[in-house]
MILONU-636014 format. One record per residue: x, y negated, z of N, C-alpha, C in turn. Coordinates in pm, whole numbers, plus 50000, padded with zeros to 5 digits. Layout:
XYZXYZXYZ/...
//
This chain:
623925440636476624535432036578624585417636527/624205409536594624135394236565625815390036567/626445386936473627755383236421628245367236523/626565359336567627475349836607626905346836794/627955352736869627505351236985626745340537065/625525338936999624855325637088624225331537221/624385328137335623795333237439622765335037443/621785347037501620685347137486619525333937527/620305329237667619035318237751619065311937638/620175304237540619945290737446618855297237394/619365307037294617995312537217616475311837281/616185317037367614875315237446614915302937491/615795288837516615475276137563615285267837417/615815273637341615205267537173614165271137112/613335286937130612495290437150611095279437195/611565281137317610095276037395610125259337410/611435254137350611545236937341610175229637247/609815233937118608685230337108607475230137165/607035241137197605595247037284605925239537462/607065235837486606885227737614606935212237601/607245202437391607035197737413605595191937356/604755202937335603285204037279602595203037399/603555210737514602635209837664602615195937706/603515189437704603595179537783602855170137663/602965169537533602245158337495600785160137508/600065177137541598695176537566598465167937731/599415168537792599465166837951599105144637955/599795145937878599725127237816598535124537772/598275132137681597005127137610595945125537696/595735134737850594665137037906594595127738024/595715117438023595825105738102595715093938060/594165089538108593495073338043593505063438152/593485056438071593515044738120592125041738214/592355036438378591095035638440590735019538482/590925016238609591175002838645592574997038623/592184982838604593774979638553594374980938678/595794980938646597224985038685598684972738708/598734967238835598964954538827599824955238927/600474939738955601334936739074601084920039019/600664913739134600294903139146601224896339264/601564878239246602024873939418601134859939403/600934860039549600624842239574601734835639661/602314825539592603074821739645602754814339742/601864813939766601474803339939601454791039895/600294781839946600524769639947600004764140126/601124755040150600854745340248601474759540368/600724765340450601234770140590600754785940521/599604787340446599514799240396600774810740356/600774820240388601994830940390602314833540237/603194837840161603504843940055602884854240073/601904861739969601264876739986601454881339838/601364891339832601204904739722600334914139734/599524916239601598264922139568598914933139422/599084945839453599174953939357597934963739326/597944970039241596954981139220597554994939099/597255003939176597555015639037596045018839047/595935026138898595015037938868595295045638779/594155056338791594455066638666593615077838669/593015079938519592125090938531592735101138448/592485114438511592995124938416591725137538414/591755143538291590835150438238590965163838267/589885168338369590355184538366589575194038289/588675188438254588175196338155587795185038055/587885189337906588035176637840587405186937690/586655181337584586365183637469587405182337403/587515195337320588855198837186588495189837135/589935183237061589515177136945588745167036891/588505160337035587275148236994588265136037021/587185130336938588075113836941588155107937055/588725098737063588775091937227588155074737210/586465075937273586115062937288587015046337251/586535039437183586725023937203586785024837355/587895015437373587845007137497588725014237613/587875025337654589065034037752589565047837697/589365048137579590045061637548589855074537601/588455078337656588205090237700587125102637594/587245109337675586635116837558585275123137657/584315133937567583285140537660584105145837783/583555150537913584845158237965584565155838112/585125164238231585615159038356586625154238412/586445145138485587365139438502587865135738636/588835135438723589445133038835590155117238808/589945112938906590815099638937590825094839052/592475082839055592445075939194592935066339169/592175055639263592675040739233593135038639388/594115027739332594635021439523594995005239492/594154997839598594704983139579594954976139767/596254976239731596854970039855597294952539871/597254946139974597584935339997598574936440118/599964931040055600584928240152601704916740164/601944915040313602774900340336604184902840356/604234894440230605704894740226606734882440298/605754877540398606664866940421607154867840586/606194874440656606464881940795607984887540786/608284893440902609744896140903609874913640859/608304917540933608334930440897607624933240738/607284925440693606564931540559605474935840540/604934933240645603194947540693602624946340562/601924956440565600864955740462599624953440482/598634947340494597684940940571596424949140548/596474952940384595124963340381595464970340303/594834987740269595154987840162593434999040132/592545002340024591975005339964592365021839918/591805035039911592395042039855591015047439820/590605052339661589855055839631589995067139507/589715079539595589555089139453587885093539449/588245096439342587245099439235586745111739155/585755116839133585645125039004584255120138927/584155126038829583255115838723582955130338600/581615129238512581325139138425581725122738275/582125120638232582055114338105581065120237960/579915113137950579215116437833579135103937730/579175107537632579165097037494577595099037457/577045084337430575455085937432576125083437248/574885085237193574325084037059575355070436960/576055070336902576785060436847575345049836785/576035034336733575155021736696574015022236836/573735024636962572805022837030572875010437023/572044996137068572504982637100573854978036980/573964982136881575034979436790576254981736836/576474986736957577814991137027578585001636956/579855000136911580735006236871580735021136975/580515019737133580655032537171579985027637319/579155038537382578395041637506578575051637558/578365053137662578775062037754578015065637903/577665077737912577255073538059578175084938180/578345082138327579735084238386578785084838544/577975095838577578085098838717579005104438742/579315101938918579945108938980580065102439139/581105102839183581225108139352582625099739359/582885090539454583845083239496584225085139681/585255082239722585475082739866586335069539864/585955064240002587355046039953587045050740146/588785050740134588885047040294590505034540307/590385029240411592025021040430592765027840498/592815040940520593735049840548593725051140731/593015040140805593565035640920592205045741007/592605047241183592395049841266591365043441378/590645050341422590195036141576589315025941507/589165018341579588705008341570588565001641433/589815002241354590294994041206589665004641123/589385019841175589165023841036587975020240981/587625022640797586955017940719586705029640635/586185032640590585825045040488584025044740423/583915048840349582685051040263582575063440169/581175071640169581145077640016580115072939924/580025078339822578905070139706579105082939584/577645084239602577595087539466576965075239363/577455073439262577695064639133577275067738988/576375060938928576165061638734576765048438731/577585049438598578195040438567577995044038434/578165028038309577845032138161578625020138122/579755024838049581085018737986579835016137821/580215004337796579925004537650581124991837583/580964993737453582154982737399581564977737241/581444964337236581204958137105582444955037053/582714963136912584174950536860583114940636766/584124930436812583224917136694584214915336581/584784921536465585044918736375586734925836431/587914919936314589174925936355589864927836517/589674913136584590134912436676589544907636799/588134905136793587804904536948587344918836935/586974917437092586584928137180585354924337303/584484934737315583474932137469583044948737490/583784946837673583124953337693582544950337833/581184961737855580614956637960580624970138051/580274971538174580274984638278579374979138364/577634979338351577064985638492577604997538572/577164994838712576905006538757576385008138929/575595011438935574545016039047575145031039102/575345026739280575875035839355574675037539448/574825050539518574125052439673574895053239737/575235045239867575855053739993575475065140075/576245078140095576035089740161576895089740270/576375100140371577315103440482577185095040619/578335091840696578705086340780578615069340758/578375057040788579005048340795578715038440892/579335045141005579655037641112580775029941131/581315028341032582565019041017582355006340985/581065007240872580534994140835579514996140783/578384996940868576894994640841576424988540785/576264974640748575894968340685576604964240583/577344969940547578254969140423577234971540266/576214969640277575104970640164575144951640189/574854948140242574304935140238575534921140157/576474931140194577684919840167578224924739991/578124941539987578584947839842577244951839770/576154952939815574764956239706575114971239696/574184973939615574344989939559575054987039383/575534981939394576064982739256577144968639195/577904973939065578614960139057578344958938894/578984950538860578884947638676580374944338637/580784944938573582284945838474581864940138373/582594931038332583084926138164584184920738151/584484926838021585904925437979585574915837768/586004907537782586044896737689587024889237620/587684890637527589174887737430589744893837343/590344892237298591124893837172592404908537213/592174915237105592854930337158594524927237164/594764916737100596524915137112596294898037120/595684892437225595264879437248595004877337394/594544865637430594074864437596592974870437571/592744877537723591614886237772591064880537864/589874878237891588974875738044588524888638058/588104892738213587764900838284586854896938393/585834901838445585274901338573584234909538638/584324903938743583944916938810582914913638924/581864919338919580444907239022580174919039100/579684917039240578634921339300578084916839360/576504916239425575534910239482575374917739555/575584909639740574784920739807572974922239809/572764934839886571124933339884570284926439929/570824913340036569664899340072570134896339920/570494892939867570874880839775572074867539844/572264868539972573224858140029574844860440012/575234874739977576474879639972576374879239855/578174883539844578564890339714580264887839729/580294889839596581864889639557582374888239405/582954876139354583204877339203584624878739184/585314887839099586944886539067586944884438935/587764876838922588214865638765589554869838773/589874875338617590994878538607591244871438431/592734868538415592924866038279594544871438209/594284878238082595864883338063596164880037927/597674881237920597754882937759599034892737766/599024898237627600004911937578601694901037585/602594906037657603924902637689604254902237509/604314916637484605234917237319604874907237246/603204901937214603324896037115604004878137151/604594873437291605614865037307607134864937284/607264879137311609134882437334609204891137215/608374894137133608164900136956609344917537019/608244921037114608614933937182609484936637269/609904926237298611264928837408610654930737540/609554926337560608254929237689607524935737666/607394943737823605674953337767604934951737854/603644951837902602624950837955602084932237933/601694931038049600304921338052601284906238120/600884899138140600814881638246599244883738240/599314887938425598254886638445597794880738569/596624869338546596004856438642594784864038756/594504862338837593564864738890593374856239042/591824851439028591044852039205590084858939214/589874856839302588164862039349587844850039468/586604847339479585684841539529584834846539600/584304845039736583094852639792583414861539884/582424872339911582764882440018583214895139991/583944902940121584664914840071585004918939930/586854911440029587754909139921588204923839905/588484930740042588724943140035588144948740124/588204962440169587514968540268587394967740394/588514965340438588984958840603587924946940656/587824937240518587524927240565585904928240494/585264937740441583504933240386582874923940433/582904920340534581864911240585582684897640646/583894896340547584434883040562584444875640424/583964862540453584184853840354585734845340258/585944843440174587014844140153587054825340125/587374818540236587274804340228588254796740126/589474801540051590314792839986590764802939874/589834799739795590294813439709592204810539625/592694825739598594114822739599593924822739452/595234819139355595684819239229596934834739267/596684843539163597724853139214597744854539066/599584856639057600054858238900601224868838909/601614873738770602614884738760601884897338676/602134906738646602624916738572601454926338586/600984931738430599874945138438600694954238344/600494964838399600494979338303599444976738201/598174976738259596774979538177595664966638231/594484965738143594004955338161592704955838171/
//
């Protein structure tokens, strides 16, 4: 007879307290970092409205290689992968608040690690897969697309503290798109990414596409730096700058030009 009456549940909730918190730190590990993760405002100038531009993402691994290291740059490993990104714009200066657009795009993706030193790159990668982006809306407004996508993450470190990385990637459109037909001409079949700065320093970012005349496109310029190393940790995440220039800013609008490009500032998770 056990001399000191501890109830049985404690026993079995002390029991299984490690192994649930082994679960949850495998459950963490398998959540990387995808597109950055932001909340942006423009404060309006002249008659222009106050607006807000946020974005989440996030990729998680459902099938993922034991035990392997996790890439420079985004931290993934061999593996499949699920994800969803969402970037909304909305006005905050209306009475109602509307949200004017918003983007919703999930994802799945195979992640492969090509051959280490290819191009002297610290790490390569190549990343088909299958995307859906609709603005959620009905009638007339709605917008939607599918694509299948290769995409190839690679990353140079240049010595302790810079960093480059770059992301082609070449899509097809499939399916339906009677929402926006000519939405090749204004977005191309493909975009380019680079990311350029110092790993606990300012970062540049950007982001190009060309449509297929050559007369479209769209560039986003973004710039951040790490909060902690100002407030020596009392902050966490990013100050982060961004415009864009050019056509289809977001989906609603592809085949509008963006005549006054904005300054939008405030706060990243990820970069």
């Amino acid at each position: 007879m056990n001399p000191w009456p501890i109830p049985a549940a404690l026993i079995v909730m002390g029991t299984l307290a490690p192994a649930a918190d082994d679960a949850v730190a495998r459950f963490r590990d398998l959540i990387v970092r995808h597109e950055p993760v932001y909340f942006l405002v423009d404060p309006g100038i002249g008659a222009e409205p106050v607006t807000a531009q946020f974005q989440i993402s996030v990729a998680f691994a459902l099938v993922a290689k034991p035990d392997a290291t996790p890439q420079p740059g985004h931290g993934r490993v061999d593996g499949f992968y699920v994800a969803y990104s969402q970037t909304s714009f909305w006005d905050l200066e209306s009475e109602s608040k509307p949200f004017l657009d918003s983007s919703y795009r999930p994802e799945a993706f195979w992640h492969a690690r090509l051959p280490g030193g290819l191009l002297g790159a610290e790490s390569a990668s190549l990343e088909p897969g299958f995307q859906h982006e609709s603005n959620g809306k009905a009638g007339d407004d709605s917008r939607s697309l599918n694509s299948f996508f290769l995409r190839s993450p690679w990353t140079w470190l240049m010595g302790s503290a810079l960093v480059l990385d770059a992301e082609p990637r070449i899509l097809a459109y499939v399916g339906d798109l009677s929402d926006n037909p000519d939405i090749d001409r204004y977005r191309g079949h493909g975009e380019f990414i680079m990311r350029f700065g110092e790993r606990d320093g300012w970062m540049a970012r950007s982001r190009l596409r060309i449509g297929d005349e050559w007369d479209r496109g769209g560039l986003e310029l973004a710039l951040s730096h790490p909060l902690d190393t100002w407030t020596h940790g009392w902050a966490g995440g990013y100050l982060y700058m961004q415009t864009f220039v050019g056509w289809s800013e977001s989906l609603a609008t592809y085949d509008q030009e963006v005549e006054q490009p904005r300054i939008l500032l405030g706060w990243a998770m990820t970069r």
